[in-house]
C-alpha positions as CSV (number, residue, x, y, z in Angstrom):
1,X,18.0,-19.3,-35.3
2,X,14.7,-20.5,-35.3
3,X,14.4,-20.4,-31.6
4,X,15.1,-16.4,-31.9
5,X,12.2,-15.9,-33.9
6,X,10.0,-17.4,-31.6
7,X,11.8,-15.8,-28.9
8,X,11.0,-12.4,-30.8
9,X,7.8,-13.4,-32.3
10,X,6.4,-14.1,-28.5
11,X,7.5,-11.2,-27.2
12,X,5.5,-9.4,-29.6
13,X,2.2,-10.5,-28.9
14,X,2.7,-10.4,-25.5
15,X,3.5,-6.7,-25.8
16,X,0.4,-6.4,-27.7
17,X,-1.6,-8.5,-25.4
18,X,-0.2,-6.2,-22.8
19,X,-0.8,-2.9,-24.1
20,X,-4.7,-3.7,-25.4
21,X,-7.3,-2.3,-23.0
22,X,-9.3,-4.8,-20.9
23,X,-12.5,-3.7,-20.2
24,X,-14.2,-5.0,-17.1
25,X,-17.7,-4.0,-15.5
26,X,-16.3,-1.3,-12.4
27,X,-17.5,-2.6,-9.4
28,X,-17.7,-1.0,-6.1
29,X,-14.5,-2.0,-3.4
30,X,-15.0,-4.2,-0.4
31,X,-12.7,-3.7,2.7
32,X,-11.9,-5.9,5.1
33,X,-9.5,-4.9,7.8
34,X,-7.5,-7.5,10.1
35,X,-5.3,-6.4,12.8
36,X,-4.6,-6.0,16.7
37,X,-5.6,-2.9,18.7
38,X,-4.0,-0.7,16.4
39,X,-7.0,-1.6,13.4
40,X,-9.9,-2.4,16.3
41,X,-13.0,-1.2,16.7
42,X,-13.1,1.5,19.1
43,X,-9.3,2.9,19.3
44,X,-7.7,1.9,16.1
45,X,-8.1,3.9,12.9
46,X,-10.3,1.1,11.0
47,X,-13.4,2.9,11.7
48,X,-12.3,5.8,10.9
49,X,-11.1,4.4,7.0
50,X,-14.3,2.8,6.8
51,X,-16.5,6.2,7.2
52,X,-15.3,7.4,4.1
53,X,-16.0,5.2,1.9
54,X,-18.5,6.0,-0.6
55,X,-19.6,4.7,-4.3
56,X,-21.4,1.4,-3.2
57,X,-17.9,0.4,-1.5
58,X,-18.5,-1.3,2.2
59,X,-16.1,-2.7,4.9
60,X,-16.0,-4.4,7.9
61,X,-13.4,-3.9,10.6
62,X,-12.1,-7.6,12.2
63,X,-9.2,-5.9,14.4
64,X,-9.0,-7.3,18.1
65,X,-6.9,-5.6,20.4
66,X,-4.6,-7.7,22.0
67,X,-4.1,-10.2,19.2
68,X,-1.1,-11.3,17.3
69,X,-0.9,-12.6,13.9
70,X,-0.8,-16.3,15.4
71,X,-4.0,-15.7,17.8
72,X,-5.8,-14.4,14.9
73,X,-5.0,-17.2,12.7
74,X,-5.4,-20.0,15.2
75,X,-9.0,-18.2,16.9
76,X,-10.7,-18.9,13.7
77,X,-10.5,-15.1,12.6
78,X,-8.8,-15.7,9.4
79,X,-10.5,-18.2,7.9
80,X,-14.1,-15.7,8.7
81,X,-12.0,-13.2,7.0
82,X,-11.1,-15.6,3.9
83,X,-15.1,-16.3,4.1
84,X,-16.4,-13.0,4.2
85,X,-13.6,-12.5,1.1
86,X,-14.8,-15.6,-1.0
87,X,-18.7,-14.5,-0.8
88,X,-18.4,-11.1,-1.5
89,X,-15.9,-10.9,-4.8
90,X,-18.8,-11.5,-7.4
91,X,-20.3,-8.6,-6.5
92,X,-17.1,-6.1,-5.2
93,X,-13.6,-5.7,-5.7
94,X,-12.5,-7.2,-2.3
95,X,-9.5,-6.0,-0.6
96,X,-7.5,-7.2,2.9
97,X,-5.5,-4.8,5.0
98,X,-3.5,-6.4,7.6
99,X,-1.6,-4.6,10.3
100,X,-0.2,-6.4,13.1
101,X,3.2,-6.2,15.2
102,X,2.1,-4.0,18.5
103,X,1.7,-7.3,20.0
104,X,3.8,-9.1,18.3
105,X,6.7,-6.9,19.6
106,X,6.2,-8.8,23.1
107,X,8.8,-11.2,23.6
108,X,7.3,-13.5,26.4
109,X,4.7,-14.0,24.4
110,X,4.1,-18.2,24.2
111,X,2.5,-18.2,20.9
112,X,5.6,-16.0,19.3
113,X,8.1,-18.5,21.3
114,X,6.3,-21.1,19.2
115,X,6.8,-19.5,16.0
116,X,10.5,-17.8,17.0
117,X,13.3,-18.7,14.2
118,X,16.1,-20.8,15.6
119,X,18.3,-17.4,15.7
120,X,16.0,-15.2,17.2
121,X,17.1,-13.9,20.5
122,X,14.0,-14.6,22.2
């Protein structure tokens, strides 16, 4: 019995905690975009998103054409992006898109071999 009232008893602040307001100082959004050809600079539609953002919000496009999510992991590109994350989120909201599978897709690939699951067909 006594466990059921702390049961019910804990669920009710944490539906109060829940429902009260947090406020928090707005700040303005930080975009980083990863990604192969598809996100790139010149021919993927990272540049594109970037140009509308407004409000104090900035961005930087990091899409290489022709990567895949190994190559951009193992050139050193994520940890710059993890970086460019860490010393910008005192002053903006930082967020990561990440779009990559165009080159993925390719099955000769040696980087995807190295990373294939034991049932993949490739």
């Amino acid at each position: 019995m006594k466990l059921s009232a702390f049961t019910i008893s804990l669920a009710s602040v944490l539906v109060a905690v829940a429902a009260a307001p947090v406020a928090r100082q707005a700040r303005p959004a930080a975009f980083f975009l990863v990604g192969d050809s598809t996100t790139a600079v010149n021919g993927g539609w990272g540049d594109g998103f970037l140009a509308t953002l407004r409000n104090g919000a900035i961005g930087q496009n990091k899409g290489h054409s022709g990567t895949t999510t190994v190559s951009f992991v193992a050139g050193g590109d994520w940890g710059k992006v993890l970086d460019l994350v860490k010393s910008n989120q005192a002053k903006y909201d930082c967020y990561v898109t990440i779009q990559f599978g165009h080159n993925d897709q390719v099955p000769t690939d040696p980087q995807l071999l190295s990373i294939s699951s034991p049932n993949s067909p490739f």
